[in-house]
MDAnalysis code that builds the backbone (N, CA, C; Angstrom):
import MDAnalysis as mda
import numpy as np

u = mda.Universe.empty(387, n_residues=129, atom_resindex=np.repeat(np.arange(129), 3), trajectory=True)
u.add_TopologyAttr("name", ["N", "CA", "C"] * 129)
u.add_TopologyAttr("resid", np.arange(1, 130))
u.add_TopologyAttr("resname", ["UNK", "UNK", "UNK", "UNK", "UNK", "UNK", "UNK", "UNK", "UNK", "UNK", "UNK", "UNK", "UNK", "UNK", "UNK", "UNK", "UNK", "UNK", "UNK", "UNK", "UNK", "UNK", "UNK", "UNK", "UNK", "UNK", "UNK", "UNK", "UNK", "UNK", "UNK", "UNK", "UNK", "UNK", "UNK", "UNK", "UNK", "UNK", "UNK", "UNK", "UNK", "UNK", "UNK", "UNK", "UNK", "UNK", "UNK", "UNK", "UNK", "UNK", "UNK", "UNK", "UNK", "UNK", "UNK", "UNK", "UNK", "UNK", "UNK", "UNK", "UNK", "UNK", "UNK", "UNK", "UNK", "UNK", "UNK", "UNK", "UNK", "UNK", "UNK", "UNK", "UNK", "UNK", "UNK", "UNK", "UNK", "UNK", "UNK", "UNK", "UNK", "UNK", "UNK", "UNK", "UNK", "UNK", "UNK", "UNK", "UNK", "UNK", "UNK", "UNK", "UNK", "UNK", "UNK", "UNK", "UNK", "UNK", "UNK", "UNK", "UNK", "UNK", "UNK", "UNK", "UNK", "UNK", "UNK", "UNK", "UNK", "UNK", "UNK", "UNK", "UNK", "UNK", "UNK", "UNK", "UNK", "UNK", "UNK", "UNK", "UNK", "UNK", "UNK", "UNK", "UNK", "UNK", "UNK", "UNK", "UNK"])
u.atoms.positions = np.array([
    [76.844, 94.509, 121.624],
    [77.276, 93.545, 120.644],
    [78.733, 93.802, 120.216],
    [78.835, 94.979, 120.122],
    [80.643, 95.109, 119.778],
    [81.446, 95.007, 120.840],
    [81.046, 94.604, 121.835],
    [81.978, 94.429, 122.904],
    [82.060, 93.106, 123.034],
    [81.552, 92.227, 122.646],
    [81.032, 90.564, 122.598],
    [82.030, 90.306, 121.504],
    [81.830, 91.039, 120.115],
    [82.771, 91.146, 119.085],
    [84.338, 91.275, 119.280],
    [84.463, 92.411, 120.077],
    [86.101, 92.669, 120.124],
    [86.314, 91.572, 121.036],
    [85.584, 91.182, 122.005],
    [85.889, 90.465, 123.032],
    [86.902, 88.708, 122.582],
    [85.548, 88.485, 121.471],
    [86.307, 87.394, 120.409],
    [87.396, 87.433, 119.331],
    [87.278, 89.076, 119.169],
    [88.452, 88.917, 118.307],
    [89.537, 89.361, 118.880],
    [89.671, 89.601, 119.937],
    [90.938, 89.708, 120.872],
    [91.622, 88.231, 121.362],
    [90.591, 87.597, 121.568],
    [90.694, 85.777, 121.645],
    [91.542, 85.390, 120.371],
    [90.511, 85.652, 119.859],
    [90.944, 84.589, 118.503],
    [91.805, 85.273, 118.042],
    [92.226, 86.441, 117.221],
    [93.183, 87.139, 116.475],
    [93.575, 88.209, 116.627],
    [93.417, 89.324, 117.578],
    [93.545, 90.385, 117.791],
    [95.031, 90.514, 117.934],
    [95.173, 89.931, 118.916],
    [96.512, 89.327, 119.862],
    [97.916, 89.968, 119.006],
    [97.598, 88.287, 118.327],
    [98.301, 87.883, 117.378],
    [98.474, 89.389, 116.445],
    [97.392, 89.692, 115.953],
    [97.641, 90.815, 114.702],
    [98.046, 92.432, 115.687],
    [97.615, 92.596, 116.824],
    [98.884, 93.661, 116.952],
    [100.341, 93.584, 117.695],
    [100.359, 92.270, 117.224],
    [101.898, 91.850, 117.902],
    [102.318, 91.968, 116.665],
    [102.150, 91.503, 115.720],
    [102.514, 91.877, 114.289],
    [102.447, 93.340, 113.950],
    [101.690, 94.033, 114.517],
    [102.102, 95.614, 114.292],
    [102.995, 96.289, 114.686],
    [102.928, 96.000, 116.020],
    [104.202, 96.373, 116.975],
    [105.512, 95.829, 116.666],
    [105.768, 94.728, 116.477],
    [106.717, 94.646, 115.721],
    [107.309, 95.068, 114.093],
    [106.227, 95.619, 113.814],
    [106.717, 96.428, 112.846],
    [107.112, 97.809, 112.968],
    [106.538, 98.330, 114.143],
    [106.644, 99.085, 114.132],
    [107.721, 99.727, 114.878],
    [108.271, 98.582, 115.966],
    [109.964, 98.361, 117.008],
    [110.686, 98.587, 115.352],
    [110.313, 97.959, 114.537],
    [111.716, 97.800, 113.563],
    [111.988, 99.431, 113.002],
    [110.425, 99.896, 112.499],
    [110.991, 101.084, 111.986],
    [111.050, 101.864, 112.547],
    [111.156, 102.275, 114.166],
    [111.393, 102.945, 114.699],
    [112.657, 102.788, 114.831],
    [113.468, 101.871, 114.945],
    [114.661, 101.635, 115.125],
    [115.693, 102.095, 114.229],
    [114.630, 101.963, 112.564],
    [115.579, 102.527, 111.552],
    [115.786, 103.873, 111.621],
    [115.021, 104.876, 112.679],
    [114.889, 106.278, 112.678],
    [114.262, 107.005, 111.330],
    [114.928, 106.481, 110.207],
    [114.435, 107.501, 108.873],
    [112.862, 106.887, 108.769],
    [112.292, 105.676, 109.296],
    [111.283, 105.306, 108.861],
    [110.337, 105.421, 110.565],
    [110.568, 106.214, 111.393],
    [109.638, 106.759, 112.807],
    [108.118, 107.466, 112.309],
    [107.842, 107.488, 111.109],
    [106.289, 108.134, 110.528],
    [105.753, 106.596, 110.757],
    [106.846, 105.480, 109.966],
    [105.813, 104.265, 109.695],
    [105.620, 103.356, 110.966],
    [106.278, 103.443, 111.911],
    [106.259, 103.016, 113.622],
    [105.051, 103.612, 113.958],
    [104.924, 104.958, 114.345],
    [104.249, 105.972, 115.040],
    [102.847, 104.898, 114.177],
    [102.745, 105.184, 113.107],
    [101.159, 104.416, 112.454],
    [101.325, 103.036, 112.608],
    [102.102, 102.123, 112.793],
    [102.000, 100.958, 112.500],
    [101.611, 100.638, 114.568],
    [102.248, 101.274, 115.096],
    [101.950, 101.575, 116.402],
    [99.993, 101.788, 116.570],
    [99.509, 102.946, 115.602],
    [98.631, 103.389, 116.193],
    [97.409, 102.189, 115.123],
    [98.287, 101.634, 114.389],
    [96.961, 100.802, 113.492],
    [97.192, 98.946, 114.751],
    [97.875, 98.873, 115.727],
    [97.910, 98.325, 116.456],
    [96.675, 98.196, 117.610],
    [96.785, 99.667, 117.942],
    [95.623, 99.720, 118.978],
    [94.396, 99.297, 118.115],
    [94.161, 99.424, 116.698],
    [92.986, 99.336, 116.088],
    [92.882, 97.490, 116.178],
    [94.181, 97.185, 115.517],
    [93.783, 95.694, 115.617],
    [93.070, 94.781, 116.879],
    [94.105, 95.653, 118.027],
    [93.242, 94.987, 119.247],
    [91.563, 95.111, 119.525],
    [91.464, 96.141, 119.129],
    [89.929, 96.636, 119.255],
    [89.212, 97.044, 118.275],
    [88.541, 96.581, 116.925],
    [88.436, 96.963, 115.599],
    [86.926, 97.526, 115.939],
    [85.790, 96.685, 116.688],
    [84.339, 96.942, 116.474],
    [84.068, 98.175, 116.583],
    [83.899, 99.157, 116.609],
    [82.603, 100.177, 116.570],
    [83.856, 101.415, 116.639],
    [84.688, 101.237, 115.851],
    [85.807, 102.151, 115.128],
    [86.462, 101.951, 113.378],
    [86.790, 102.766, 112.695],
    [86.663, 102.437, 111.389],
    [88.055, 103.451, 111.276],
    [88.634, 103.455, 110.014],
    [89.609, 103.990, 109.570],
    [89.246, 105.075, 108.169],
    [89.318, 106.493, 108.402],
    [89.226, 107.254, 107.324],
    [90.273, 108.071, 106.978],
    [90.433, 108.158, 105.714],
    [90.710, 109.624, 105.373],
    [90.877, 110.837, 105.644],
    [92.365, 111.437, 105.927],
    [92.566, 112.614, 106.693],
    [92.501, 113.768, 105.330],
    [91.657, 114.508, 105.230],
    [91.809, 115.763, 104.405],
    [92.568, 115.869, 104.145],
    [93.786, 116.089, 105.020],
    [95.004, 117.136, 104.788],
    [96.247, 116.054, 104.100],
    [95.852, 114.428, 104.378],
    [97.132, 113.666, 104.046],
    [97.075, 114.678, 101.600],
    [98.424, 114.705, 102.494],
    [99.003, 115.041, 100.817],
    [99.946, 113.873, 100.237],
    [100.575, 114.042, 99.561],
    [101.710, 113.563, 98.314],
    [102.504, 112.672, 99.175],
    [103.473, 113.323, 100.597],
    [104.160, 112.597, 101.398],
    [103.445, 111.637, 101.703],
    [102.111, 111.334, 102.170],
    [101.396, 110.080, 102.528],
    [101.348, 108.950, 101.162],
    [101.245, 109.834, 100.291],
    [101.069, 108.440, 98.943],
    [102.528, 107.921, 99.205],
    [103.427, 109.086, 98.976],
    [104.843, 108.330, 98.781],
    [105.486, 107.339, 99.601],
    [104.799, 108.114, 100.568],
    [105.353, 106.894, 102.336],
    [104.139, 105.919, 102.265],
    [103.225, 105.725, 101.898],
    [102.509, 104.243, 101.646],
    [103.284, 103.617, 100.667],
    [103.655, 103.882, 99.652],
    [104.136, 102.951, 98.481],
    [105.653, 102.287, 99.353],
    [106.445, 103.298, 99.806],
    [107.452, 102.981, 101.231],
    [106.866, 101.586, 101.619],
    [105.661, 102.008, 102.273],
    [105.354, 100.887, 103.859],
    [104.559, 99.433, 102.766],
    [104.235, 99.511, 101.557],
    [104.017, 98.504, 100.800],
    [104.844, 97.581, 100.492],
    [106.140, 98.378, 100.042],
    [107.167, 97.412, 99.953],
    [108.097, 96.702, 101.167],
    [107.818, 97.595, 102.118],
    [108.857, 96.829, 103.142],
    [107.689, 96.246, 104.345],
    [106.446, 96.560, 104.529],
    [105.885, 96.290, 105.509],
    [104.301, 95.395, 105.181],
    [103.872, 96.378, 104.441],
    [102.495, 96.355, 104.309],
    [102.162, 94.736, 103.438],
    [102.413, 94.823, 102.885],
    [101.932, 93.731, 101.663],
    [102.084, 92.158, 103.005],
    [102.910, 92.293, 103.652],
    [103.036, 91.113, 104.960],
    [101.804, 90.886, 105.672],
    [101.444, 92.535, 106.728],
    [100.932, 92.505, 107.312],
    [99.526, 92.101, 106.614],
    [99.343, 92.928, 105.229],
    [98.012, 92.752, 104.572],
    [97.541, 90.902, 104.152],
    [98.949, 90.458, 104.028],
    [98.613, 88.826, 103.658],
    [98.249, 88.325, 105.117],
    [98.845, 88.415, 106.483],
    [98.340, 87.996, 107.994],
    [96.931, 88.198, 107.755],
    [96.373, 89.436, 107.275],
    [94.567, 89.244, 107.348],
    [94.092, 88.660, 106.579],
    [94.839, 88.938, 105.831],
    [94.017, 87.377, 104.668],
    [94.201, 85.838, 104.718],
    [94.825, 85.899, 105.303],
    [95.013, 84.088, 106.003],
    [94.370, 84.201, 106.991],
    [94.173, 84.637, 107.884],
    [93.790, 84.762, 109.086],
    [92.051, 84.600, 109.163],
    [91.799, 85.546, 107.998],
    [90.875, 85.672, 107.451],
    [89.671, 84.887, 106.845],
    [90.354, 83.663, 106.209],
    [90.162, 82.585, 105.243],
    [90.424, 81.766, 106.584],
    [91.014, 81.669, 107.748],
    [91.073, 80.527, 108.747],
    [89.611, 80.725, 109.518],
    [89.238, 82.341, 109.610],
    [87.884, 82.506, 110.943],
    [86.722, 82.084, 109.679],
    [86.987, 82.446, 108.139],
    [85.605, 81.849, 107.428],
    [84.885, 80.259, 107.938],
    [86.086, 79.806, 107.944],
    [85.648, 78.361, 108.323],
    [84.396, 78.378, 109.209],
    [84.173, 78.734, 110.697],
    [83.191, 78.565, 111.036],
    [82.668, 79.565, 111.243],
    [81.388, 79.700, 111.379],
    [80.358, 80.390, 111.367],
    [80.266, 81.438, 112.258],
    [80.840, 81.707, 113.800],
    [81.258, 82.387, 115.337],
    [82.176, 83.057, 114.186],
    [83.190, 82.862, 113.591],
    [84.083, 83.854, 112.805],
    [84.378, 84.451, 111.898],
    [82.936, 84.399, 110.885],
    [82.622, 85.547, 109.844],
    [82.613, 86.384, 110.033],
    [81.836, 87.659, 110.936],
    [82.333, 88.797, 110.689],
    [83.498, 89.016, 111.347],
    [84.218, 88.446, 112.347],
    [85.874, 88.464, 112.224],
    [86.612, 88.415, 111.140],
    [86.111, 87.480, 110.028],
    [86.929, 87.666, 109.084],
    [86.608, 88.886, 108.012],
    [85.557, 89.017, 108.154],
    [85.057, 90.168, 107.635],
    [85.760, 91.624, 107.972],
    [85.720, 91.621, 109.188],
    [86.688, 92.896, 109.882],
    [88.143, 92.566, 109.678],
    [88.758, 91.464, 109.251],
    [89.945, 91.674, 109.244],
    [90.012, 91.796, 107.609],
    [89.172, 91.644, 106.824],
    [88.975, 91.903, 105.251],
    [89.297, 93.314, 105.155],
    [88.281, 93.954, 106.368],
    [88.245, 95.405, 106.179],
    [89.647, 95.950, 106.542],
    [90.340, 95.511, 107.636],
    [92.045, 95.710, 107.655],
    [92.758, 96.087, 106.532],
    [92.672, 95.538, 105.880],
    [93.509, 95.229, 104.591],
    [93.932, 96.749, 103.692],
    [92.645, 97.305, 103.503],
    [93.672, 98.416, 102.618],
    [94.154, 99.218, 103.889],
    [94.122, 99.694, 105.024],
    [94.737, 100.209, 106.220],
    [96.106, 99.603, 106.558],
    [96.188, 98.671, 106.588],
    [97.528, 97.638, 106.661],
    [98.545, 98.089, 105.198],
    [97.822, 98.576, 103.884],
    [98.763, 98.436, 102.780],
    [99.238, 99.858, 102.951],
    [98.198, 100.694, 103.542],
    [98.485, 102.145, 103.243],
    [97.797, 103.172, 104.513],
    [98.558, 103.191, 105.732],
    [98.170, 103.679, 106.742],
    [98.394, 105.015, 106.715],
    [99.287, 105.478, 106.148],
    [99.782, 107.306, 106.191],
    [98.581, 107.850, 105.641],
    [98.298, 108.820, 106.581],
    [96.863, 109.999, 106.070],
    [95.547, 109.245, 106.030],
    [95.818, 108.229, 107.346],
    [94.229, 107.976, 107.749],
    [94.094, 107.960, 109.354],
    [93.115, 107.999, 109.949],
    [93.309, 108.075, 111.352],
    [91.951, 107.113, 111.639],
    [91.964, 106.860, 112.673],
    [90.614, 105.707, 113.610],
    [89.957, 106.766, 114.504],
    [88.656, 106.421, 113.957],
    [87.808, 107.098, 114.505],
    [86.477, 106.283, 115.133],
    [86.172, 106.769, 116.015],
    [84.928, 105.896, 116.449],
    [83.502, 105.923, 115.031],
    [83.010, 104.549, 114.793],
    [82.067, 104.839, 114.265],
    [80.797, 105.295, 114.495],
    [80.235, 105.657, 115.879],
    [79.536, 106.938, 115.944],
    [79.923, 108.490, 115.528],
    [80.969, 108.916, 115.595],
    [81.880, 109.755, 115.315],
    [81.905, 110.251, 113.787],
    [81.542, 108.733, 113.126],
    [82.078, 109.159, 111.552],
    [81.150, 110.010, 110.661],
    [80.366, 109.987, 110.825],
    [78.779, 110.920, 110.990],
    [79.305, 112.462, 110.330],
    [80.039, 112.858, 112.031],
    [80.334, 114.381, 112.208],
    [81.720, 114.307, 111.356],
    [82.404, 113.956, 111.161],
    [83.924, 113.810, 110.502],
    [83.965, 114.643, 109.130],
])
């Protein structure tokens, strides 16, 4: 079933939403001082393409630098990318084939505002974590 899942949301929005990552993440790589928020905006990319039966947690160790560099990627990045899932979002409610798409891209949302000091993990995985 999650392969039926990603399968559609690679169709319908996947695409689209890690082309929007990647390009965020060309930019701040480019700025050099901001290569932490590339490297994640890069790796929350691969997530967009493939969201089903992987989830986003909490790294123990993220400290202080991760709050500070989220509030960073809020103002210049995040709050964008986080509104793309919410439109996007409110477009798959419409029919019925794209509720839990929109549902999973609901779940995007605080990952998109604040990616530093979380990593993707398979959700069989999250168990042992």
């Amino acid at each position: 079933m999650k392969t039926i899942l990603n399968i559609i949301w690679l169709v319908l929005c996947g695409i689209e939403m890690a082309i929007a990552y990647v390009i965020a993440g060309i930019i701040c790589c480019i700025l050099i001082i901001t290569i932490p928020f590339g490297i994640a905006a890069f790796r929350i990319a691969g997530y967009a393409l493939w969201p089903f039966g992987r989830t986003a947690v909490r790294r123990r160790d993220a400290g202080v630098g991760s709050a500070i560099g989220n509030v960073i990627w809020i103002v210049v990045a995040g709050w964008w990318l986080a509104l793309l899932h919410l439109i996007t979002s409110i477009v798959l409610f419409i029919t019925i084939i794209g509720i839990p798409l929109a549902l999973a891209n609901l779940k995007m949302i605080p990952i998109s505002l604040a990616p530093l000091g979380r990593e993707i993990v398979s959700t069989s995985r999250r168990g042992q974590v």
